[in-house]
C-alpha positions, 0 to 999 in steps of 0.5 A, a space after each residue: 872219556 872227559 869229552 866227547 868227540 862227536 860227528 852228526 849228519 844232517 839232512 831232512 830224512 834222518 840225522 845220524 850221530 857217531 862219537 868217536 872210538 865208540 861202536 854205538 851210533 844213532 839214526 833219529 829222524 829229522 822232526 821236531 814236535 811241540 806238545 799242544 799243552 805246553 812248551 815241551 819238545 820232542 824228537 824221533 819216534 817220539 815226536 811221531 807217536 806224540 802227533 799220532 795220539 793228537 798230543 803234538 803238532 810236528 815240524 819236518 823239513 828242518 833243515 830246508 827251513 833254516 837255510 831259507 830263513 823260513 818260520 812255523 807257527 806252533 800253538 800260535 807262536 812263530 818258530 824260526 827255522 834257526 830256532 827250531 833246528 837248534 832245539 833239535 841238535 840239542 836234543 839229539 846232542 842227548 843221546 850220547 851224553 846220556 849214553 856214556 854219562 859225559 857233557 862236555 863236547 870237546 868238538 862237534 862236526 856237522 855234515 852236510 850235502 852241500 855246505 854254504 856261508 849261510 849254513 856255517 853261519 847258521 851253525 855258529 849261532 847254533 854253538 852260542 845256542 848251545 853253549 859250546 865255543 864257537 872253536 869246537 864246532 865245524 861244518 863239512 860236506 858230506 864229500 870230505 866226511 867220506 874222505 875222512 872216513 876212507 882214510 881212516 881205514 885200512 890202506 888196502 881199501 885207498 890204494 887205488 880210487 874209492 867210490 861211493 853211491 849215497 841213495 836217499 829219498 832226497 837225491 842219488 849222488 855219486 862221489 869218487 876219490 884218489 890218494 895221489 902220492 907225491 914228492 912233498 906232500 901226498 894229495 887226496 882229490 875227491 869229486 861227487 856228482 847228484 845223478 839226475 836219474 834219481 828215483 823215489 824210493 817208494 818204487 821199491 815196494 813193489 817187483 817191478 819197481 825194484 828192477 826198475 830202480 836196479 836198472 837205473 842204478 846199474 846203468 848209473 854204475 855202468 857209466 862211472 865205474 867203467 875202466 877205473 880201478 877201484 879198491 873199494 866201493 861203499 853204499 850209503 843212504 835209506 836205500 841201501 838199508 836191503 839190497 835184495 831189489 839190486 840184484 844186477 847193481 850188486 854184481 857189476 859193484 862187486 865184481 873184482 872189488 871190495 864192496 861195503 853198506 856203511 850206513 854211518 859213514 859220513 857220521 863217522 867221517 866227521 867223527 874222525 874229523 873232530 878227533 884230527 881237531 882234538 890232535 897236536 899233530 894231523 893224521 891226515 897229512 894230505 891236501 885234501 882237494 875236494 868240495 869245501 877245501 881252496 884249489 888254489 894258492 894266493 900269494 903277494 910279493 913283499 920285501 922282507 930285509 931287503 929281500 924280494 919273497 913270496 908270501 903264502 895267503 892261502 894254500 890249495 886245500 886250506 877249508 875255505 870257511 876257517 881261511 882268514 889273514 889280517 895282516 899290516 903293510 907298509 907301501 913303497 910308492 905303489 898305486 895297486 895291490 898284486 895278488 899271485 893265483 895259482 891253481 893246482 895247473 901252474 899253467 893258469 896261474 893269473 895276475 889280480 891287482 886290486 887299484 888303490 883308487 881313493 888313497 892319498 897320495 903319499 911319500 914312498 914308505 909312509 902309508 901303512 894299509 891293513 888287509 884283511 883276506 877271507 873266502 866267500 866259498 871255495 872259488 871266491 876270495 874277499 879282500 878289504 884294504 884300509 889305510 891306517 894312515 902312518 903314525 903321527 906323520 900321516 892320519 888315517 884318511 879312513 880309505 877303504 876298498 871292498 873286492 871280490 875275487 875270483 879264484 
């Protein structure tokens, strides 16, 4: 093993970390300590005893902090919570380069509870900090890292729906998914749902809490496992770390179907992510619609030698993050840019036309526009036209349009 393939999930309890082909995992609580005499940081239970004996002073909520821009001031001196974040990947990066004796990361795929522009940003940073290419390091939801993780497994466990219930201290959140076989390509459609009768954890400290907490739980279940077919169930989170407080939970889980605690599982499904990366070939031949991934196609008409086609921009499943297109056009008279937008439900496919209000007026066939496409997340795409102007005939006149559209 040259290089390690590593699938990290992230969140303000705990961290977890799989490398891929490994049985060895990790679970680090999320924290960060500083020693008071001098610039040495610790993580995990080592950063708990440093602050107990009154030799450090700890930084928790890492993750909150850098998605809001928040600081923290340590011994006098300002922390981003960028800043801080990094110095924990770094260091949790530690245990499996030190574990299998390998520096090199060949890919890192982080997973997280939900995934905006801000975080992919946040972690691109993070990959210069550490000094791994930017091309090595993704961003997932924890919805498409359980995906990964199913399809991983036997085929028995996918061939009907797959549920999921993550409990943690943060949220009680349901996913769902279904591999839908087709005549092209098969699809995998995954949907979650934070379940707003989530509850503290520490309720289950006591006996009455746990029943209470088992029936919530069960009358959760209830609701989203009721006259589906299911091939398996997984439990996640720190609440499924003992199930002996969900008695009747456990029941109506089990019955007729096969149930699992994956205590790793979104670690591992990002795992299995970045060794689809290090592939030339996907073993996952799927379109994957679920959070993080288009749900619609956009093409354009243009004419290729003489002919009329339609031009693919962007395809259902496509990651909305790493969906990018620059290309060059020559227009032929038109005043407008048209774009074709179609959901997965051709019935609503729309129309956009994005007006070339600004442009110079020009003979037909002499006006050469670069357009660049990406996305905003996966229900908004951005689009910048400019015009080039046309050789020595026709300068740039430096037009440009900025739009947002909804997909």
């Amino acid at each position: 093993m040259d290089r390690l393939i590593i699938g990290l999930d992230l969140n303000d309890d705990y961290t977890r970390i799989v490398c891929h082909g490994q049985e060895k995992s990790w679970t680090i609580p999320t924290v960060l300590c500083r020693r008071k005499d001098e610039e040495v940081w610790l993580t995990g239970e080592e950063a708990y005893a440093c602050t107990l004996v009154g030799e450090g002073v700890m930084v928790d909520k890492l993750v909150k902090m850098a998605a809001k821009g928040g600081t923290s001031t340590i011994g006098e001196v300002r922390y981003t919570g960028s800043g801080l974040l990094n110095l924990f990947i770094r260091k949790v990066l530690e245990y499996p380069k030190k574990e299998f004796g390998v520096e090199n990361i060949g890919q890192l795929v982080v997973s997280l509870h939900r995934v905006d522009a801000g975080m992919m940003d946040l972690f691109l940073t993070c990959a210069d900090f550490l000094e791994i290419p930017r091309e090595r390091v993704h961003v997932i939801s924890h919805m498409e890292s359980f995906v990964y993780y199913v399809l991983s497994q036997r085929k028995e466990l996918w061939s009907n729906q797959v549920g999921l219930f993550d409990l943690s201290s943060q949220r009680l959140c349901y996913y769902e998914m279904k591999v839908q076989r087709g005549l092209r390509r098969n699809m995998v459609q995954a949907d979650s749902e934070d379940m707003e009768e989530a509850f503290n954890l520490d309720i289950l400290d006591t006996p009455s809490g746990g029943r209470l907490a088992d029936r919530i739980l069960t009358s959760c279940g209830e609701r989203v496992l009721n006259k589906k077919l299911f091939s398996s169930i997984f439990l996640t989170g720190k609440g499924f770390e003992r199930q002996d407080w969900a008695g009747e939970f456990m029941k109506l889980a089990c019955h007729r179907r096969k149930v699992f605690v994956e205590p790793v599982i979104f670690a591992s499904g990002a795992a299995e992510k970045g060794a689809d990366y290090e592939s030339k070939t996907s073993s996952y031949p799927y379109i994957f619609i679920c959070e993080g991934r288009l749900k619609a196609q956009v093409s354009m008409k243009v004419m290729r030698r003489r002919k009329e086609n339609q031009l693919i921009l962007a395809s259902y499943g496509d990651n909305w993050y790493e969906s990018k297109t620059s290309l060059e056009l020559i227009l032929d008279g038109q005043k407008e840019i048209e774009f074709t937008i179609t959901p997965l439900d051709s019935k609503k496919k729309k129309l956009v036309r994005i007006p070339l209000t600004g442009f110079p007026d020009r003979p037909p066939r002499t006006t050469r526009i670069q357009m660049n496409l990406g996305f905003l997340d996966e229900n908004t795409m951005s689009v910048v036209i400019k015009d080039k102007g046309f050789g020595e005939l026709f300068a740039s006149s430096g037009a440009q349009i900025r739009q947002e559209v909804s997909l």
